[in-house]
C-alpha positions as CSV (number, residue, x, y, z in Angstrom):
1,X,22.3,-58.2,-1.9
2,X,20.3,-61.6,-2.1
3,X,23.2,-63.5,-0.8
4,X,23.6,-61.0,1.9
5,X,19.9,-60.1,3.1
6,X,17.3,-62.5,3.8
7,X,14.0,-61.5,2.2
8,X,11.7,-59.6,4.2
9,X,8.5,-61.5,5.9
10,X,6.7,-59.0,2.8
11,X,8.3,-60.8,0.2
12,X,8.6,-64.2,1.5
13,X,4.4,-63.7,1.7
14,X,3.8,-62.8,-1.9
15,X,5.9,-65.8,-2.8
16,X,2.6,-68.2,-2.1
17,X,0.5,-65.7,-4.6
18,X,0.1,-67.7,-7.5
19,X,-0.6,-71.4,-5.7
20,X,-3.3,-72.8,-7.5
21,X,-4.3,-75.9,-5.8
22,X,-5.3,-73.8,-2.0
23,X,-8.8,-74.2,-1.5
24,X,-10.8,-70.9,0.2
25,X,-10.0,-70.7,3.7
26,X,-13.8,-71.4,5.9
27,X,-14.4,-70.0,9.2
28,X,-15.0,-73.1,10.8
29,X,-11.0,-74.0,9.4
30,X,-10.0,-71.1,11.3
31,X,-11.2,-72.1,14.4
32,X,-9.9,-75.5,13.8
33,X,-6.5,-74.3,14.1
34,X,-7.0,-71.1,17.2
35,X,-8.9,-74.3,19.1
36,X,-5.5,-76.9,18.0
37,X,-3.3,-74.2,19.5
38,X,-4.7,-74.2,21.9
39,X,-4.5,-77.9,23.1
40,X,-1.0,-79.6,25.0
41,X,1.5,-81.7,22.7
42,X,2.2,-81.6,19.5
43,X,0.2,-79.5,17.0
44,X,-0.3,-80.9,13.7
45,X,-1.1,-78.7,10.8
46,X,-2.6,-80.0,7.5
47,X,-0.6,-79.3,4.4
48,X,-4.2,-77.6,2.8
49,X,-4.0,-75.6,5.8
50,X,-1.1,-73.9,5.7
51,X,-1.1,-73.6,1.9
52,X,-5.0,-71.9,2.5
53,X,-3.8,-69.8,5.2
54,X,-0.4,-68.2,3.3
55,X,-2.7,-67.7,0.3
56,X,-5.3,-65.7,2.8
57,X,-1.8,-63.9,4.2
58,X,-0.9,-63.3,0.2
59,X,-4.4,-61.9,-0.7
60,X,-4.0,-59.6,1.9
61,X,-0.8,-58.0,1.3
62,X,-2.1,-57.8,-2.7
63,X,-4.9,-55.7,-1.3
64,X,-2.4,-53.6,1.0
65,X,-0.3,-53.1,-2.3
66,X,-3.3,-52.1,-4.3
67,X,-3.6,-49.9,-1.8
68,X,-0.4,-48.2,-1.4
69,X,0.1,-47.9,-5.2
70,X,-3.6,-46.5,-5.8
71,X,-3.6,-43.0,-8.3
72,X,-5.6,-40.8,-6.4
73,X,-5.7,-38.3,-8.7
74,X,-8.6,-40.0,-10.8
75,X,-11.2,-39.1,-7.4
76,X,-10.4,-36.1,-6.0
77,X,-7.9,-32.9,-5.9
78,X,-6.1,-33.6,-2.5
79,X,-2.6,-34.5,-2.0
80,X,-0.9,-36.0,1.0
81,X,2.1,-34.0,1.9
82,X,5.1,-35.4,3.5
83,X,6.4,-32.6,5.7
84,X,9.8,-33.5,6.9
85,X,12.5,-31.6,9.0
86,X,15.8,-32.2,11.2
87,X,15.5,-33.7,14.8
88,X,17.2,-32.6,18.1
89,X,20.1,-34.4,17.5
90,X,20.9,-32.3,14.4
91,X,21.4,-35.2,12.0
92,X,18.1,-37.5,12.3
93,X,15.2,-36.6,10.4
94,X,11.8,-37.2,11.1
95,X,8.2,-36.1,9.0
96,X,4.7,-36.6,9.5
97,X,2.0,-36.4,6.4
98,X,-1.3,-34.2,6.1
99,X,-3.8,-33.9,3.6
100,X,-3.7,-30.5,1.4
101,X,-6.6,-29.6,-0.5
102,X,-5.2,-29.1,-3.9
103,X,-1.6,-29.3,-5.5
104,X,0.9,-26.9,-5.3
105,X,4.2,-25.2,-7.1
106,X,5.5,-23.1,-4.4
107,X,6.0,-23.5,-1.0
108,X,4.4,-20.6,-0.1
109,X,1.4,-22.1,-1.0
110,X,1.4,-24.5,2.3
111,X,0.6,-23.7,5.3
112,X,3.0,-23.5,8.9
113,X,2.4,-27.2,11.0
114,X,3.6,-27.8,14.4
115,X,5.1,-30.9,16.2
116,X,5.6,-31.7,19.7
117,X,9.4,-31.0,20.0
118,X,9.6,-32.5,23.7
119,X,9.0,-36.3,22.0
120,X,12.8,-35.1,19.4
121,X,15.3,-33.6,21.9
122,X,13.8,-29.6,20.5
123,X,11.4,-28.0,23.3
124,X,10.9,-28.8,26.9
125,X,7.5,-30.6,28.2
126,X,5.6,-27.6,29.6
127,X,6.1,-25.8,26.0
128,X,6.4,-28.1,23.7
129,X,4.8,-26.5,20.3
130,X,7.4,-26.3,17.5
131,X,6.4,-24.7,14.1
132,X,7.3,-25.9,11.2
133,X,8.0,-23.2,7.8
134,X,7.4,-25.3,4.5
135,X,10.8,-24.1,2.5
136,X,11.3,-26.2,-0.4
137,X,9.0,-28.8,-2.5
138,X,9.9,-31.7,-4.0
139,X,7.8,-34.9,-5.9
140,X,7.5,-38.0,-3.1
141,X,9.0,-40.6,-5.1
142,X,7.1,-42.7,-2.8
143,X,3.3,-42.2,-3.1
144,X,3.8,-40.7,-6.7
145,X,0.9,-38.6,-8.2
146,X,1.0,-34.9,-7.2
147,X,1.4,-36.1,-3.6
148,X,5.1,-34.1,-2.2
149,X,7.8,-33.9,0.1
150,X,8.4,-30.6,1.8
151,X,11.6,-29.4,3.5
152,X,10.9,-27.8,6.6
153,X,12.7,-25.4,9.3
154,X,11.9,-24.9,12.9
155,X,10.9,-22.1,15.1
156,X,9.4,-21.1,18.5
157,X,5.5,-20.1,17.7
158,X,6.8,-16.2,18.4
159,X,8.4,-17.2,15.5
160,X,12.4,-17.1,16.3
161,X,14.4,-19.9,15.1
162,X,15.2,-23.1,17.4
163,X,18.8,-23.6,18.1
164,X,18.8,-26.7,15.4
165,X,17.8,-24.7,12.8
166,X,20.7,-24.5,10.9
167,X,18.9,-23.4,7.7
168,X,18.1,-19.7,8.8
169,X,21.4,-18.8,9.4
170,X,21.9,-20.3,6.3
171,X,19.3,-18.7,4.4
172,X,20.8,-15.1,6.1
173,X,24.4,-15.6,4.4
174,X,22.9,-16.5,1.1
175,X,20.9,-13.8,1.3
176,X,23.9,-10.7,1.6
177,X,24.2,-9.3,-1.9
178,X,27.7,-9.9,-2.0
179,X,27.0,-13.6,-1.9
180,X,24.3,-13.6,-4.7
181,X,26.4,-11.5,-6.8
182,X,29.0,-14.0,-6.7
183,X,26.7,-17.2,-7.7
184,X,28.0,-20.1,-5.2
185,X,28.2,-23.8,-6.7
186,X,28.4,-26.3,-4.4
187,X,29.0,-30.1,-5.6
188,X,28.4,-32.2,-2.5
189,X,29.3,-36.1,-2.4
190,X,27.8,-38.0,0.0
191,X,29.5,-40.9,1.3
192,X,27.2,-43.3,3.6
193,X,27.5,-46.9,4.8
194,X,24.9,-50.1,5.0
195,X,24.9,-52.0,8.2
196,X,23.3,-55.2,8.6
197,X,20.3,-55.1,10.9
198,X,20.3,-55.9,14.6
199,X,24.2,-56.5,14.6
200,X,25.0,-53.1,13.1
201,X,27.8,-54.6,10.9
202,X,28.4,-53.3,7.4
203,X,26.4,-54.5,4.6
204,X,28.6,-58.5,2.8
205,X,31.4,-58.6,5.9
206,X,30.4,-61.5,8.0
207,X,29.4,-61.0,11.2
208,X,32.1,-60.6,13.9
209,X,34.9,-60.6,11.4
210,X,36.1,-58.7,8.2
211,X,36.6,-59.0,4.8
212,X,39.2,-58.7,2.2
213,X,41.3,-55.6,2.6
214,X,40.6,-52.8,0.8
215,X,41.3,-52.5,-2.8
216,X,38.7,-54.5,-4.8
217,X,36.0,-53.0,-3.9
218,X,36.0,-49.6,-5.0
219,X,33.4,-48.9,-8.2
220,X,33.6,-52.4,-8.5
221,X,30.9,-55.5,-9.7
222,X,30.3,-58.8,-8.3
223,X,28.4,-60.3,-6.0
224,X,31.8,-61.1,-3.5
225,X,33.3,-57.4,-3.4
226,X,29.8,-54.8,-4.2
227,X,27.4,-54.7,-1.4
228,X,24.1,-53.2,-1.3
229,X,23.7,-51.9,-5.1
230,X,20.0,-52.2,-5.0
231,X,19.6,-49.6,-2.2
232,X,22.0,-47.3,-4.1
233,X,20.4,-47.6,-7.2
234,X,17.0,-47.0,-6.4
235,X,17.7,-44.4,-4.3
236,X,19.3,-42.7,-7.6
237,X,16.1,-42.9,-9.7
238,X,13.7,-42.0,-6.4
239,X,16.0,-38.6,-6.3
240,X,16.1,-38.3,-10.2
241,X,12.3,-38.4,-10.1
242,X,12.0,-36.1,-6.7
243,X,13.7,-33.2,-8.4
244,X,16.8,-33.6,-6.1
245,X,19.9,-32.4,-8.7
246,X,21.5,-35.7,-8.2
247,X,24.8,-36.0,-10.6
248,X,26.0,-39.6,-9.8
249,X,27.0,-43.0,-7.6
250,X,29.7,-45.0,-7.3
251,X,31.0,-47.7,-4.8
252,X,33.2,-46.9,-2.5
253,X,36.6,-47.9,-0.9
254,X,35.5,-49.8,2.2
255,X,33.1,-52.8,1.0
256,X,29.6,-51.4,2.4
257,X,29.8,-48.2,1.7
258,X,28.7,-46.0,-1.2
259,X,28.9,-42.2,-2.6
260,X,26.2,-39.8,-4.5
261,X,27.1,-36.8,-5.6
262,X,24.6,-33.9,-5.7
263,X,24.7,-30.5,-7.6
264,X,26.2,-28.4,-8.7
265,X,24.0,-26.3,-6.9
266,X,23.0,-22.5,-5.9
267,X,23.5,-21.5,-2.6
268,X,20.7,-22.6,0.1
269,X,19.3,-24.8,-2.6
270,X,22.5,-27.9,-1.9
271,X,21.6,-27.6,1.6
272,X,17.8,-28.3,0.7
273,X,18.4,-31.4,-1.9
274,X,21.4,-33.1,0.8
275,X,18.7,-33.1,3.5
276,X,15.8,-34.6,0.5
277,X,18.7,-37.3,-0.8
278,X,19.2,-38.2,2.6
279,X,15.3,-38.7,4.0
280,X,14.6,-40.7,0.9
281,X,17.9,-42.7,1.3
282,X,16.4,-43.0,5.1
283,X,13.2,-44.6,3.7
284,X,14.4,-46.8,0.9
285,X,16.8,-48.4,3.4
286,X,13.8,-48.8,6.2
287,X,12.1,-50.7,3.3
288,X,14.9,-52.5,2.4
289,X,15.4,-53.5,6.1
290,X,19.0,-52.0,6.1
291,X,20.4,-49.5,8.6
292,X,21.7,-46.4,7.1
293,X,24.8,-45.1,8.7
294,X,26.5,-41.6,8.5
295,X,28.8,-42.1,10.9
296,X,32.1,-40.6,9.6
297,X,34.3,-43.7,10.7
298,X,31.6,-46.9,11.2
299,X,35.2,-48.9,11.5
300,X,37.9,-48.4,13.0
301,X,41.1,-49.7,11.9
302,X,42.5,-50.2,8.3
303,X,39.9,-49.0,6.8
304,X,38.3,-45.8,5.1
305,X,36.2,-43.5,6.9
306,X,33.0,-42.1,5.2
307,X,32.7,-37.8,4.2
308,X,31.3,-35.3,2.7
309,X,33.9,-33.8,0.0
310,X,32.1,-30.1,-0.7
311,X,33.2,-28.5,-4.2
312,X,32.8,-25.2,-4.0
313,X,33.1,-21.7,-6.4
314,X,32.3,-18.8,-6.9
315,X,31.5,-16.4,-10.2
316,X,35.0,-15.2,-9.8
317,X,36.7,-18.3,-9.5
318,X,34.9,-19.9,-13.2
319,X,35.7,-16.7,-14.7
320,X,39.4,-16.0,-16.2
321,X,41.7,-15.5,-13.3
322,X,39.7,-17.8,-11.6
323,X,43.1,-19.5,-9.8
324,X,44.1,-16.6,-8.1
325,X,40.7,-15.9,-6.4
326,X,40.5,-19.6,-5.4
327,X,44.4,-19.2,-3.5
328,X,42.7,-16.3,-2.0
329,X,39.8,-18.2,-0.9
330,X,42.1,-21.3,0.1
331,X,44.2,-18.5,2.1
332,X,41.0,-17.2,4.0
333,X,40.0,-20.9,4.6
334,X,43.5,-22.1,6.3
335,X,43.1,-19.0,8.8
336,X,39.8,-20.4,10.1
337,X,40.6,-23.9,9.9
338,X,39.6,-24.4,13.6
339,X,36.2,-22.6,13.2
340,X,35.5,-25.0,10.3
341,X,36.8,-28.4,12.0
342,X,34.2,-27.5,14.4
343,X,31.2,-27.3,12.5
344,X,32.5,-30.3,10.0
345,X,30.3,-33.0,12.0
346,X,31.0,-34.7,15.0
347,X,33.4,-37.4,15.3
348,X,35.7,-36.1,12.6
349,X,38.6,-36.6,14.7
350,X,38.1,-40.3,14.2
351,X,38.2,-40.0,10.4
352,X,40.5,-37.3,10.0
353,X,44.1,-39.0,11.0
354,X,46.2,-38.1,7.7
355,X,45.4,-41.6,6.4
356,X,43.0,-43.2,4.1
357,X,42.6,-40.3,1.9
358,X,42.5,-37.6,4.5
359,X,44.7,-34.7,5.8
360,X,45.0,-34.5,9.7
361,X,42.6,-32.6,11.7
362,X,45.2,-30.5,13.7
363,X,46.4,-29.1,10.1
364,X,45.5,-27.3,7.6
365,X,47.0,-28.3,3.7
366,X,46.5,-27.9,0.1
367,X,47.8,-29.1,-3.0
368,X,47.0,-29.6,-6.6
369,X,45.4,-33.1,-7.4
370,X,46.2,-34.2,-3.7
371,X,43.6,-36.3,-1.5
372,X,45.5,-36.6,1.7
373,X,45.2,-32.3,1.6
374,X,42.7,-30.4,3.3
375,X,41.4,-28.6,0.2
376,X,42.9,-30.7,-2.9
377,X,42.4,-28.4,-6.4
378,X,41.9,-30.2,-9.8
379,X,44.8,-30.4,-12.6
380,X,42.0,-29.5,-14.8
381,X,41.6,-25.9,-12.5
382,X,45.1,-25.7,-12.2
383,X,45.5,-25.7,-16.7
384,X,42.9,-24.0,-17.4
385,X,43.1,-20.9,-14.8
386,X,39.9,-21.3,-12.8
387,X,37.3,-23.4,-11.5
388,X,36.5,-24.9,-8.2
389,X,38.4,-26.5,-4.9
390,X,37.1,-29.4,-3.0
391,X,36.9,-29.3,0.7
392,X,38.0,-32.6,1.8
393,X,37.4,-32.0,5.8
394,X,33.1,-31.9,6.2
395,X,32.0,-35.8,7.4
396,X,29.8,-37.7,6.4
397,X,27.2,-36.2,9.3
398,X,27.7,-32.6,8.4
399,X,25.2,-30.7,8.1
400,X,25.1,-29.3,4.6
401,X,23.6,-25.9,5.3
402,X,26.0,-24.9,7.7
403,X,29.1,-26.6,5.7
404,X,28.1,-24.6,2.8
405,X,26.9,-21.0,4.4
406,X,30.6,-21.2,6.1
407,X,32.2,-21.6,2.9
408,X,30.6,-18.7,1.7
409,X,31.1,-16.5,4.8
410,X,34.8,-17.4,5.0
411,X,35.8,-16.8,1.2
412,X,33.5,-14.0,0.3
413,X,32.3,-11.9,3.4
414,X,34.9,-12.6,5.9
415,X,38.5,-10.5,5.6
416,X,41.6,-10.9,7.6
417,X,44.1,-8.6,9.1
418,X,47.0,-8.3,6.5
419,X,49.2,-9.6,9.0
420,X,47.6,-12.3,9.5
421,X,47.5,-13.2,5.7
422,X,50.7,-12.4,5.0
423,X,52.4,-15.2,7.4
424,X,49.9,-17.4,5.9
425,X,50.3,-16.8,2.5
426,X,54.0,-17.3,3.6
427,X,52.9,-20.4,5.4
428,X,51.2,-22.0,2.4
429,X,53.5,-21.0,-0.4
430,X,51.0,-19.2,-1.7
431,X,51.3,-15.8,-3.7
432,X,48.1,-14.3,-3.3
């Protein structure tokens, strides 16, 4: 990354910290440089000065660090708590902070907020009060101490959900006792690419042309074919620390882009850590003045597109005899192909072409241990008689709650004609 980004105006400051031969900077030195401004032709600026003024710059960023790192815990019982929810466009996030009196465990503990949801695409001008419902906690790997971020939802103050709340609907479907019976695992793995500021290129290509093709660059080292490791690796630790169930990272296929993996987790609870792994990701990438891109196909051309991959199963399907509930589920899935495409994040059709690792949009496939399928199952799944399946379709800008909501809906509440699963059981060559 230090080949590729310049350092930031914060680091190139602290830099002057530990000149020793600055003398203190006077008033009357300050006005000597405001006045030499000031004046026509050429300004000429003392090598004391400038060494006196970046020191004055670097004591002041020490202070502002002292600041942000300061354990408030020692003085008082408040915490400042991050509460952070999804924008109008159903994929940006935004938060605001307030002060709580004391910590807390449960989110029942915090109270309702509001945000004016005519400034984020949510509520019109004339009735603009949106209120947010604290649903999940976790640690703010930023300000430390007890201090927290808190997934939020949003609703109308007469208390009915706004039409981006995605995790009500959510929340209903994992709710059905059929659904908690069966247990639902999700693994999600969460591709994402770094773009270089103000030209919105990715992250080691230069600018205006490409690199290598693709090939070396995939879980790979070296400053000439791995791209942005810093970002990926603090971002791991930040979500270790949060409480997000984070499981790993790699590097990906196109040079720029990277993968996480989170879970396996219990029904409304991936949709929860996704959205906390992504704000953080969001924040560590502001600091690192990098622009964070979930756009399923950043590049067109010869060159991999960026997903979602959503394992998925069930009590029944880890159990023995697992196989033949996951062809069942698989079956259920193909007939509501469609309804899933649409609600698999927008742009898909870009990324989903039947290359680079992906089945074509128009289709719906499966196979054992087969990554150009819609649903691929493990060899491992296949020996030992159960498991999971993978859904290969979500992007990269899906939302996770309703991904994994209509996973559940579609293999455990939702039931065909027996017509209809016939001819695609015929379809599919499966014997369900």
């Amino acid at each position: 990354m230090a080949q590729i980004l310049a350092p930031s105006t914060h680091w190139q400051m602290r830099m002057t910290k530990n000149c020793v031969n600055a003398n203190p900077c006077t008033t009357k030195m300050w006005d000597s440089m405001f006045l030499k401004q000031k004046t026509k032709g050429a300004v000429k600026v003392s090598t004391r000065f400038r060494v006196c003024a970046q020191q004055s710059v670097s004591s002041t960023v020490n202070r502002l660090d002292d600041l942000l790192n300061m354990d408030i815990r020692p003085y008082t019982d408040k915490i400042i708590a991050e509460y952070v929810w999804i924008g109008g466009t159903g994929i940006d996030i935004r938060s605001k902070s307030r002060t709580i009196p004391k910590p807390v465990e449960d989110p029942s503990q915090l109270p309702k907020w509001n945000y004016d949801g005519s400034s984020t695409g949510q509520a019109p001008g004339e009735d603009s009060e949106v209120i947010l419902y604290p649903q999940s906690i976790f640690k703010d790997p930023f300000r430390g101490g007890n201090n927290i971020l808190v997934i939020c939802d949003s609703y109308t103050p007469g208390g009915e959900p706004i039409p981006t709340n995605k995790r009500h609907r959510a929340a209903e479907i994992f709710s059905n006792q059929k659904v908690i019976d069966e247990v639902p695992w999700f693994g999600i793995e969460q591709e994402y690419t770094l773009l270089q500021p103000n030209v919105k290129w990715p992250l080691g290509w230069p600018v205006g042309a490409y690199p290598g093709p693709q090939g070396p660059y995939y879980c790979a080292a070296g400053a000439d074919k791995s791209f942005g490791r810093d970002i990926s690796d603090a971002h791991y630790k930040a979500c270790i620390y949060a409480g997000i169930n984070i499981s790993g990272t790699n590097g990906e296929v196109m040079p720029g882009q990277w993968e996480y993996q989170v879970g396996p987790s219990v029904g409304i609870e991936a949709g929860d850590h996704i959205w906390c792994s992504r704000y953080i990701l969001e924040r560590i990438t502001e600091q690192a003045g990098v622009v964070l891109s979930l756009d399923p196909k950043p590049i067109e051309g010869d060159w991999n597109g960026a997903g979602c991959h959503t394992n998925y199963s069930t009590k029944s399907m880890r159990e023995d005899g697992g196989f033949e509930v996951i062809k069942k589920a698989i079956l259920n899935l193909s007939l509501r192909h469609k309804d899933h495409i649409s609600a698999y994040g927008e742009g898909n059709e870009r990324r989903l072409t039947g290359k680079h690792e992906t089945a074509s949009i128009n289709t719906f496939s499966w196979g054992v241990a087969n990554r150009g399928c819609s649903v691929r199952v493990g060899r491992e799944t296949e020996k030992q008689g159960k498991g999971y399946l993978e859904d290969r379709r979500p992007a990269s800008n899906m939302d996770p709650y309703v991904v994994t909501s209509l996973l559940a809906e579609t293999t455990l509440l939702w039931e065909p004609t027996l017509e209809a699963e016939a001819l695609a059981a015929q379809k599919l060559a499966l014997k369900v």
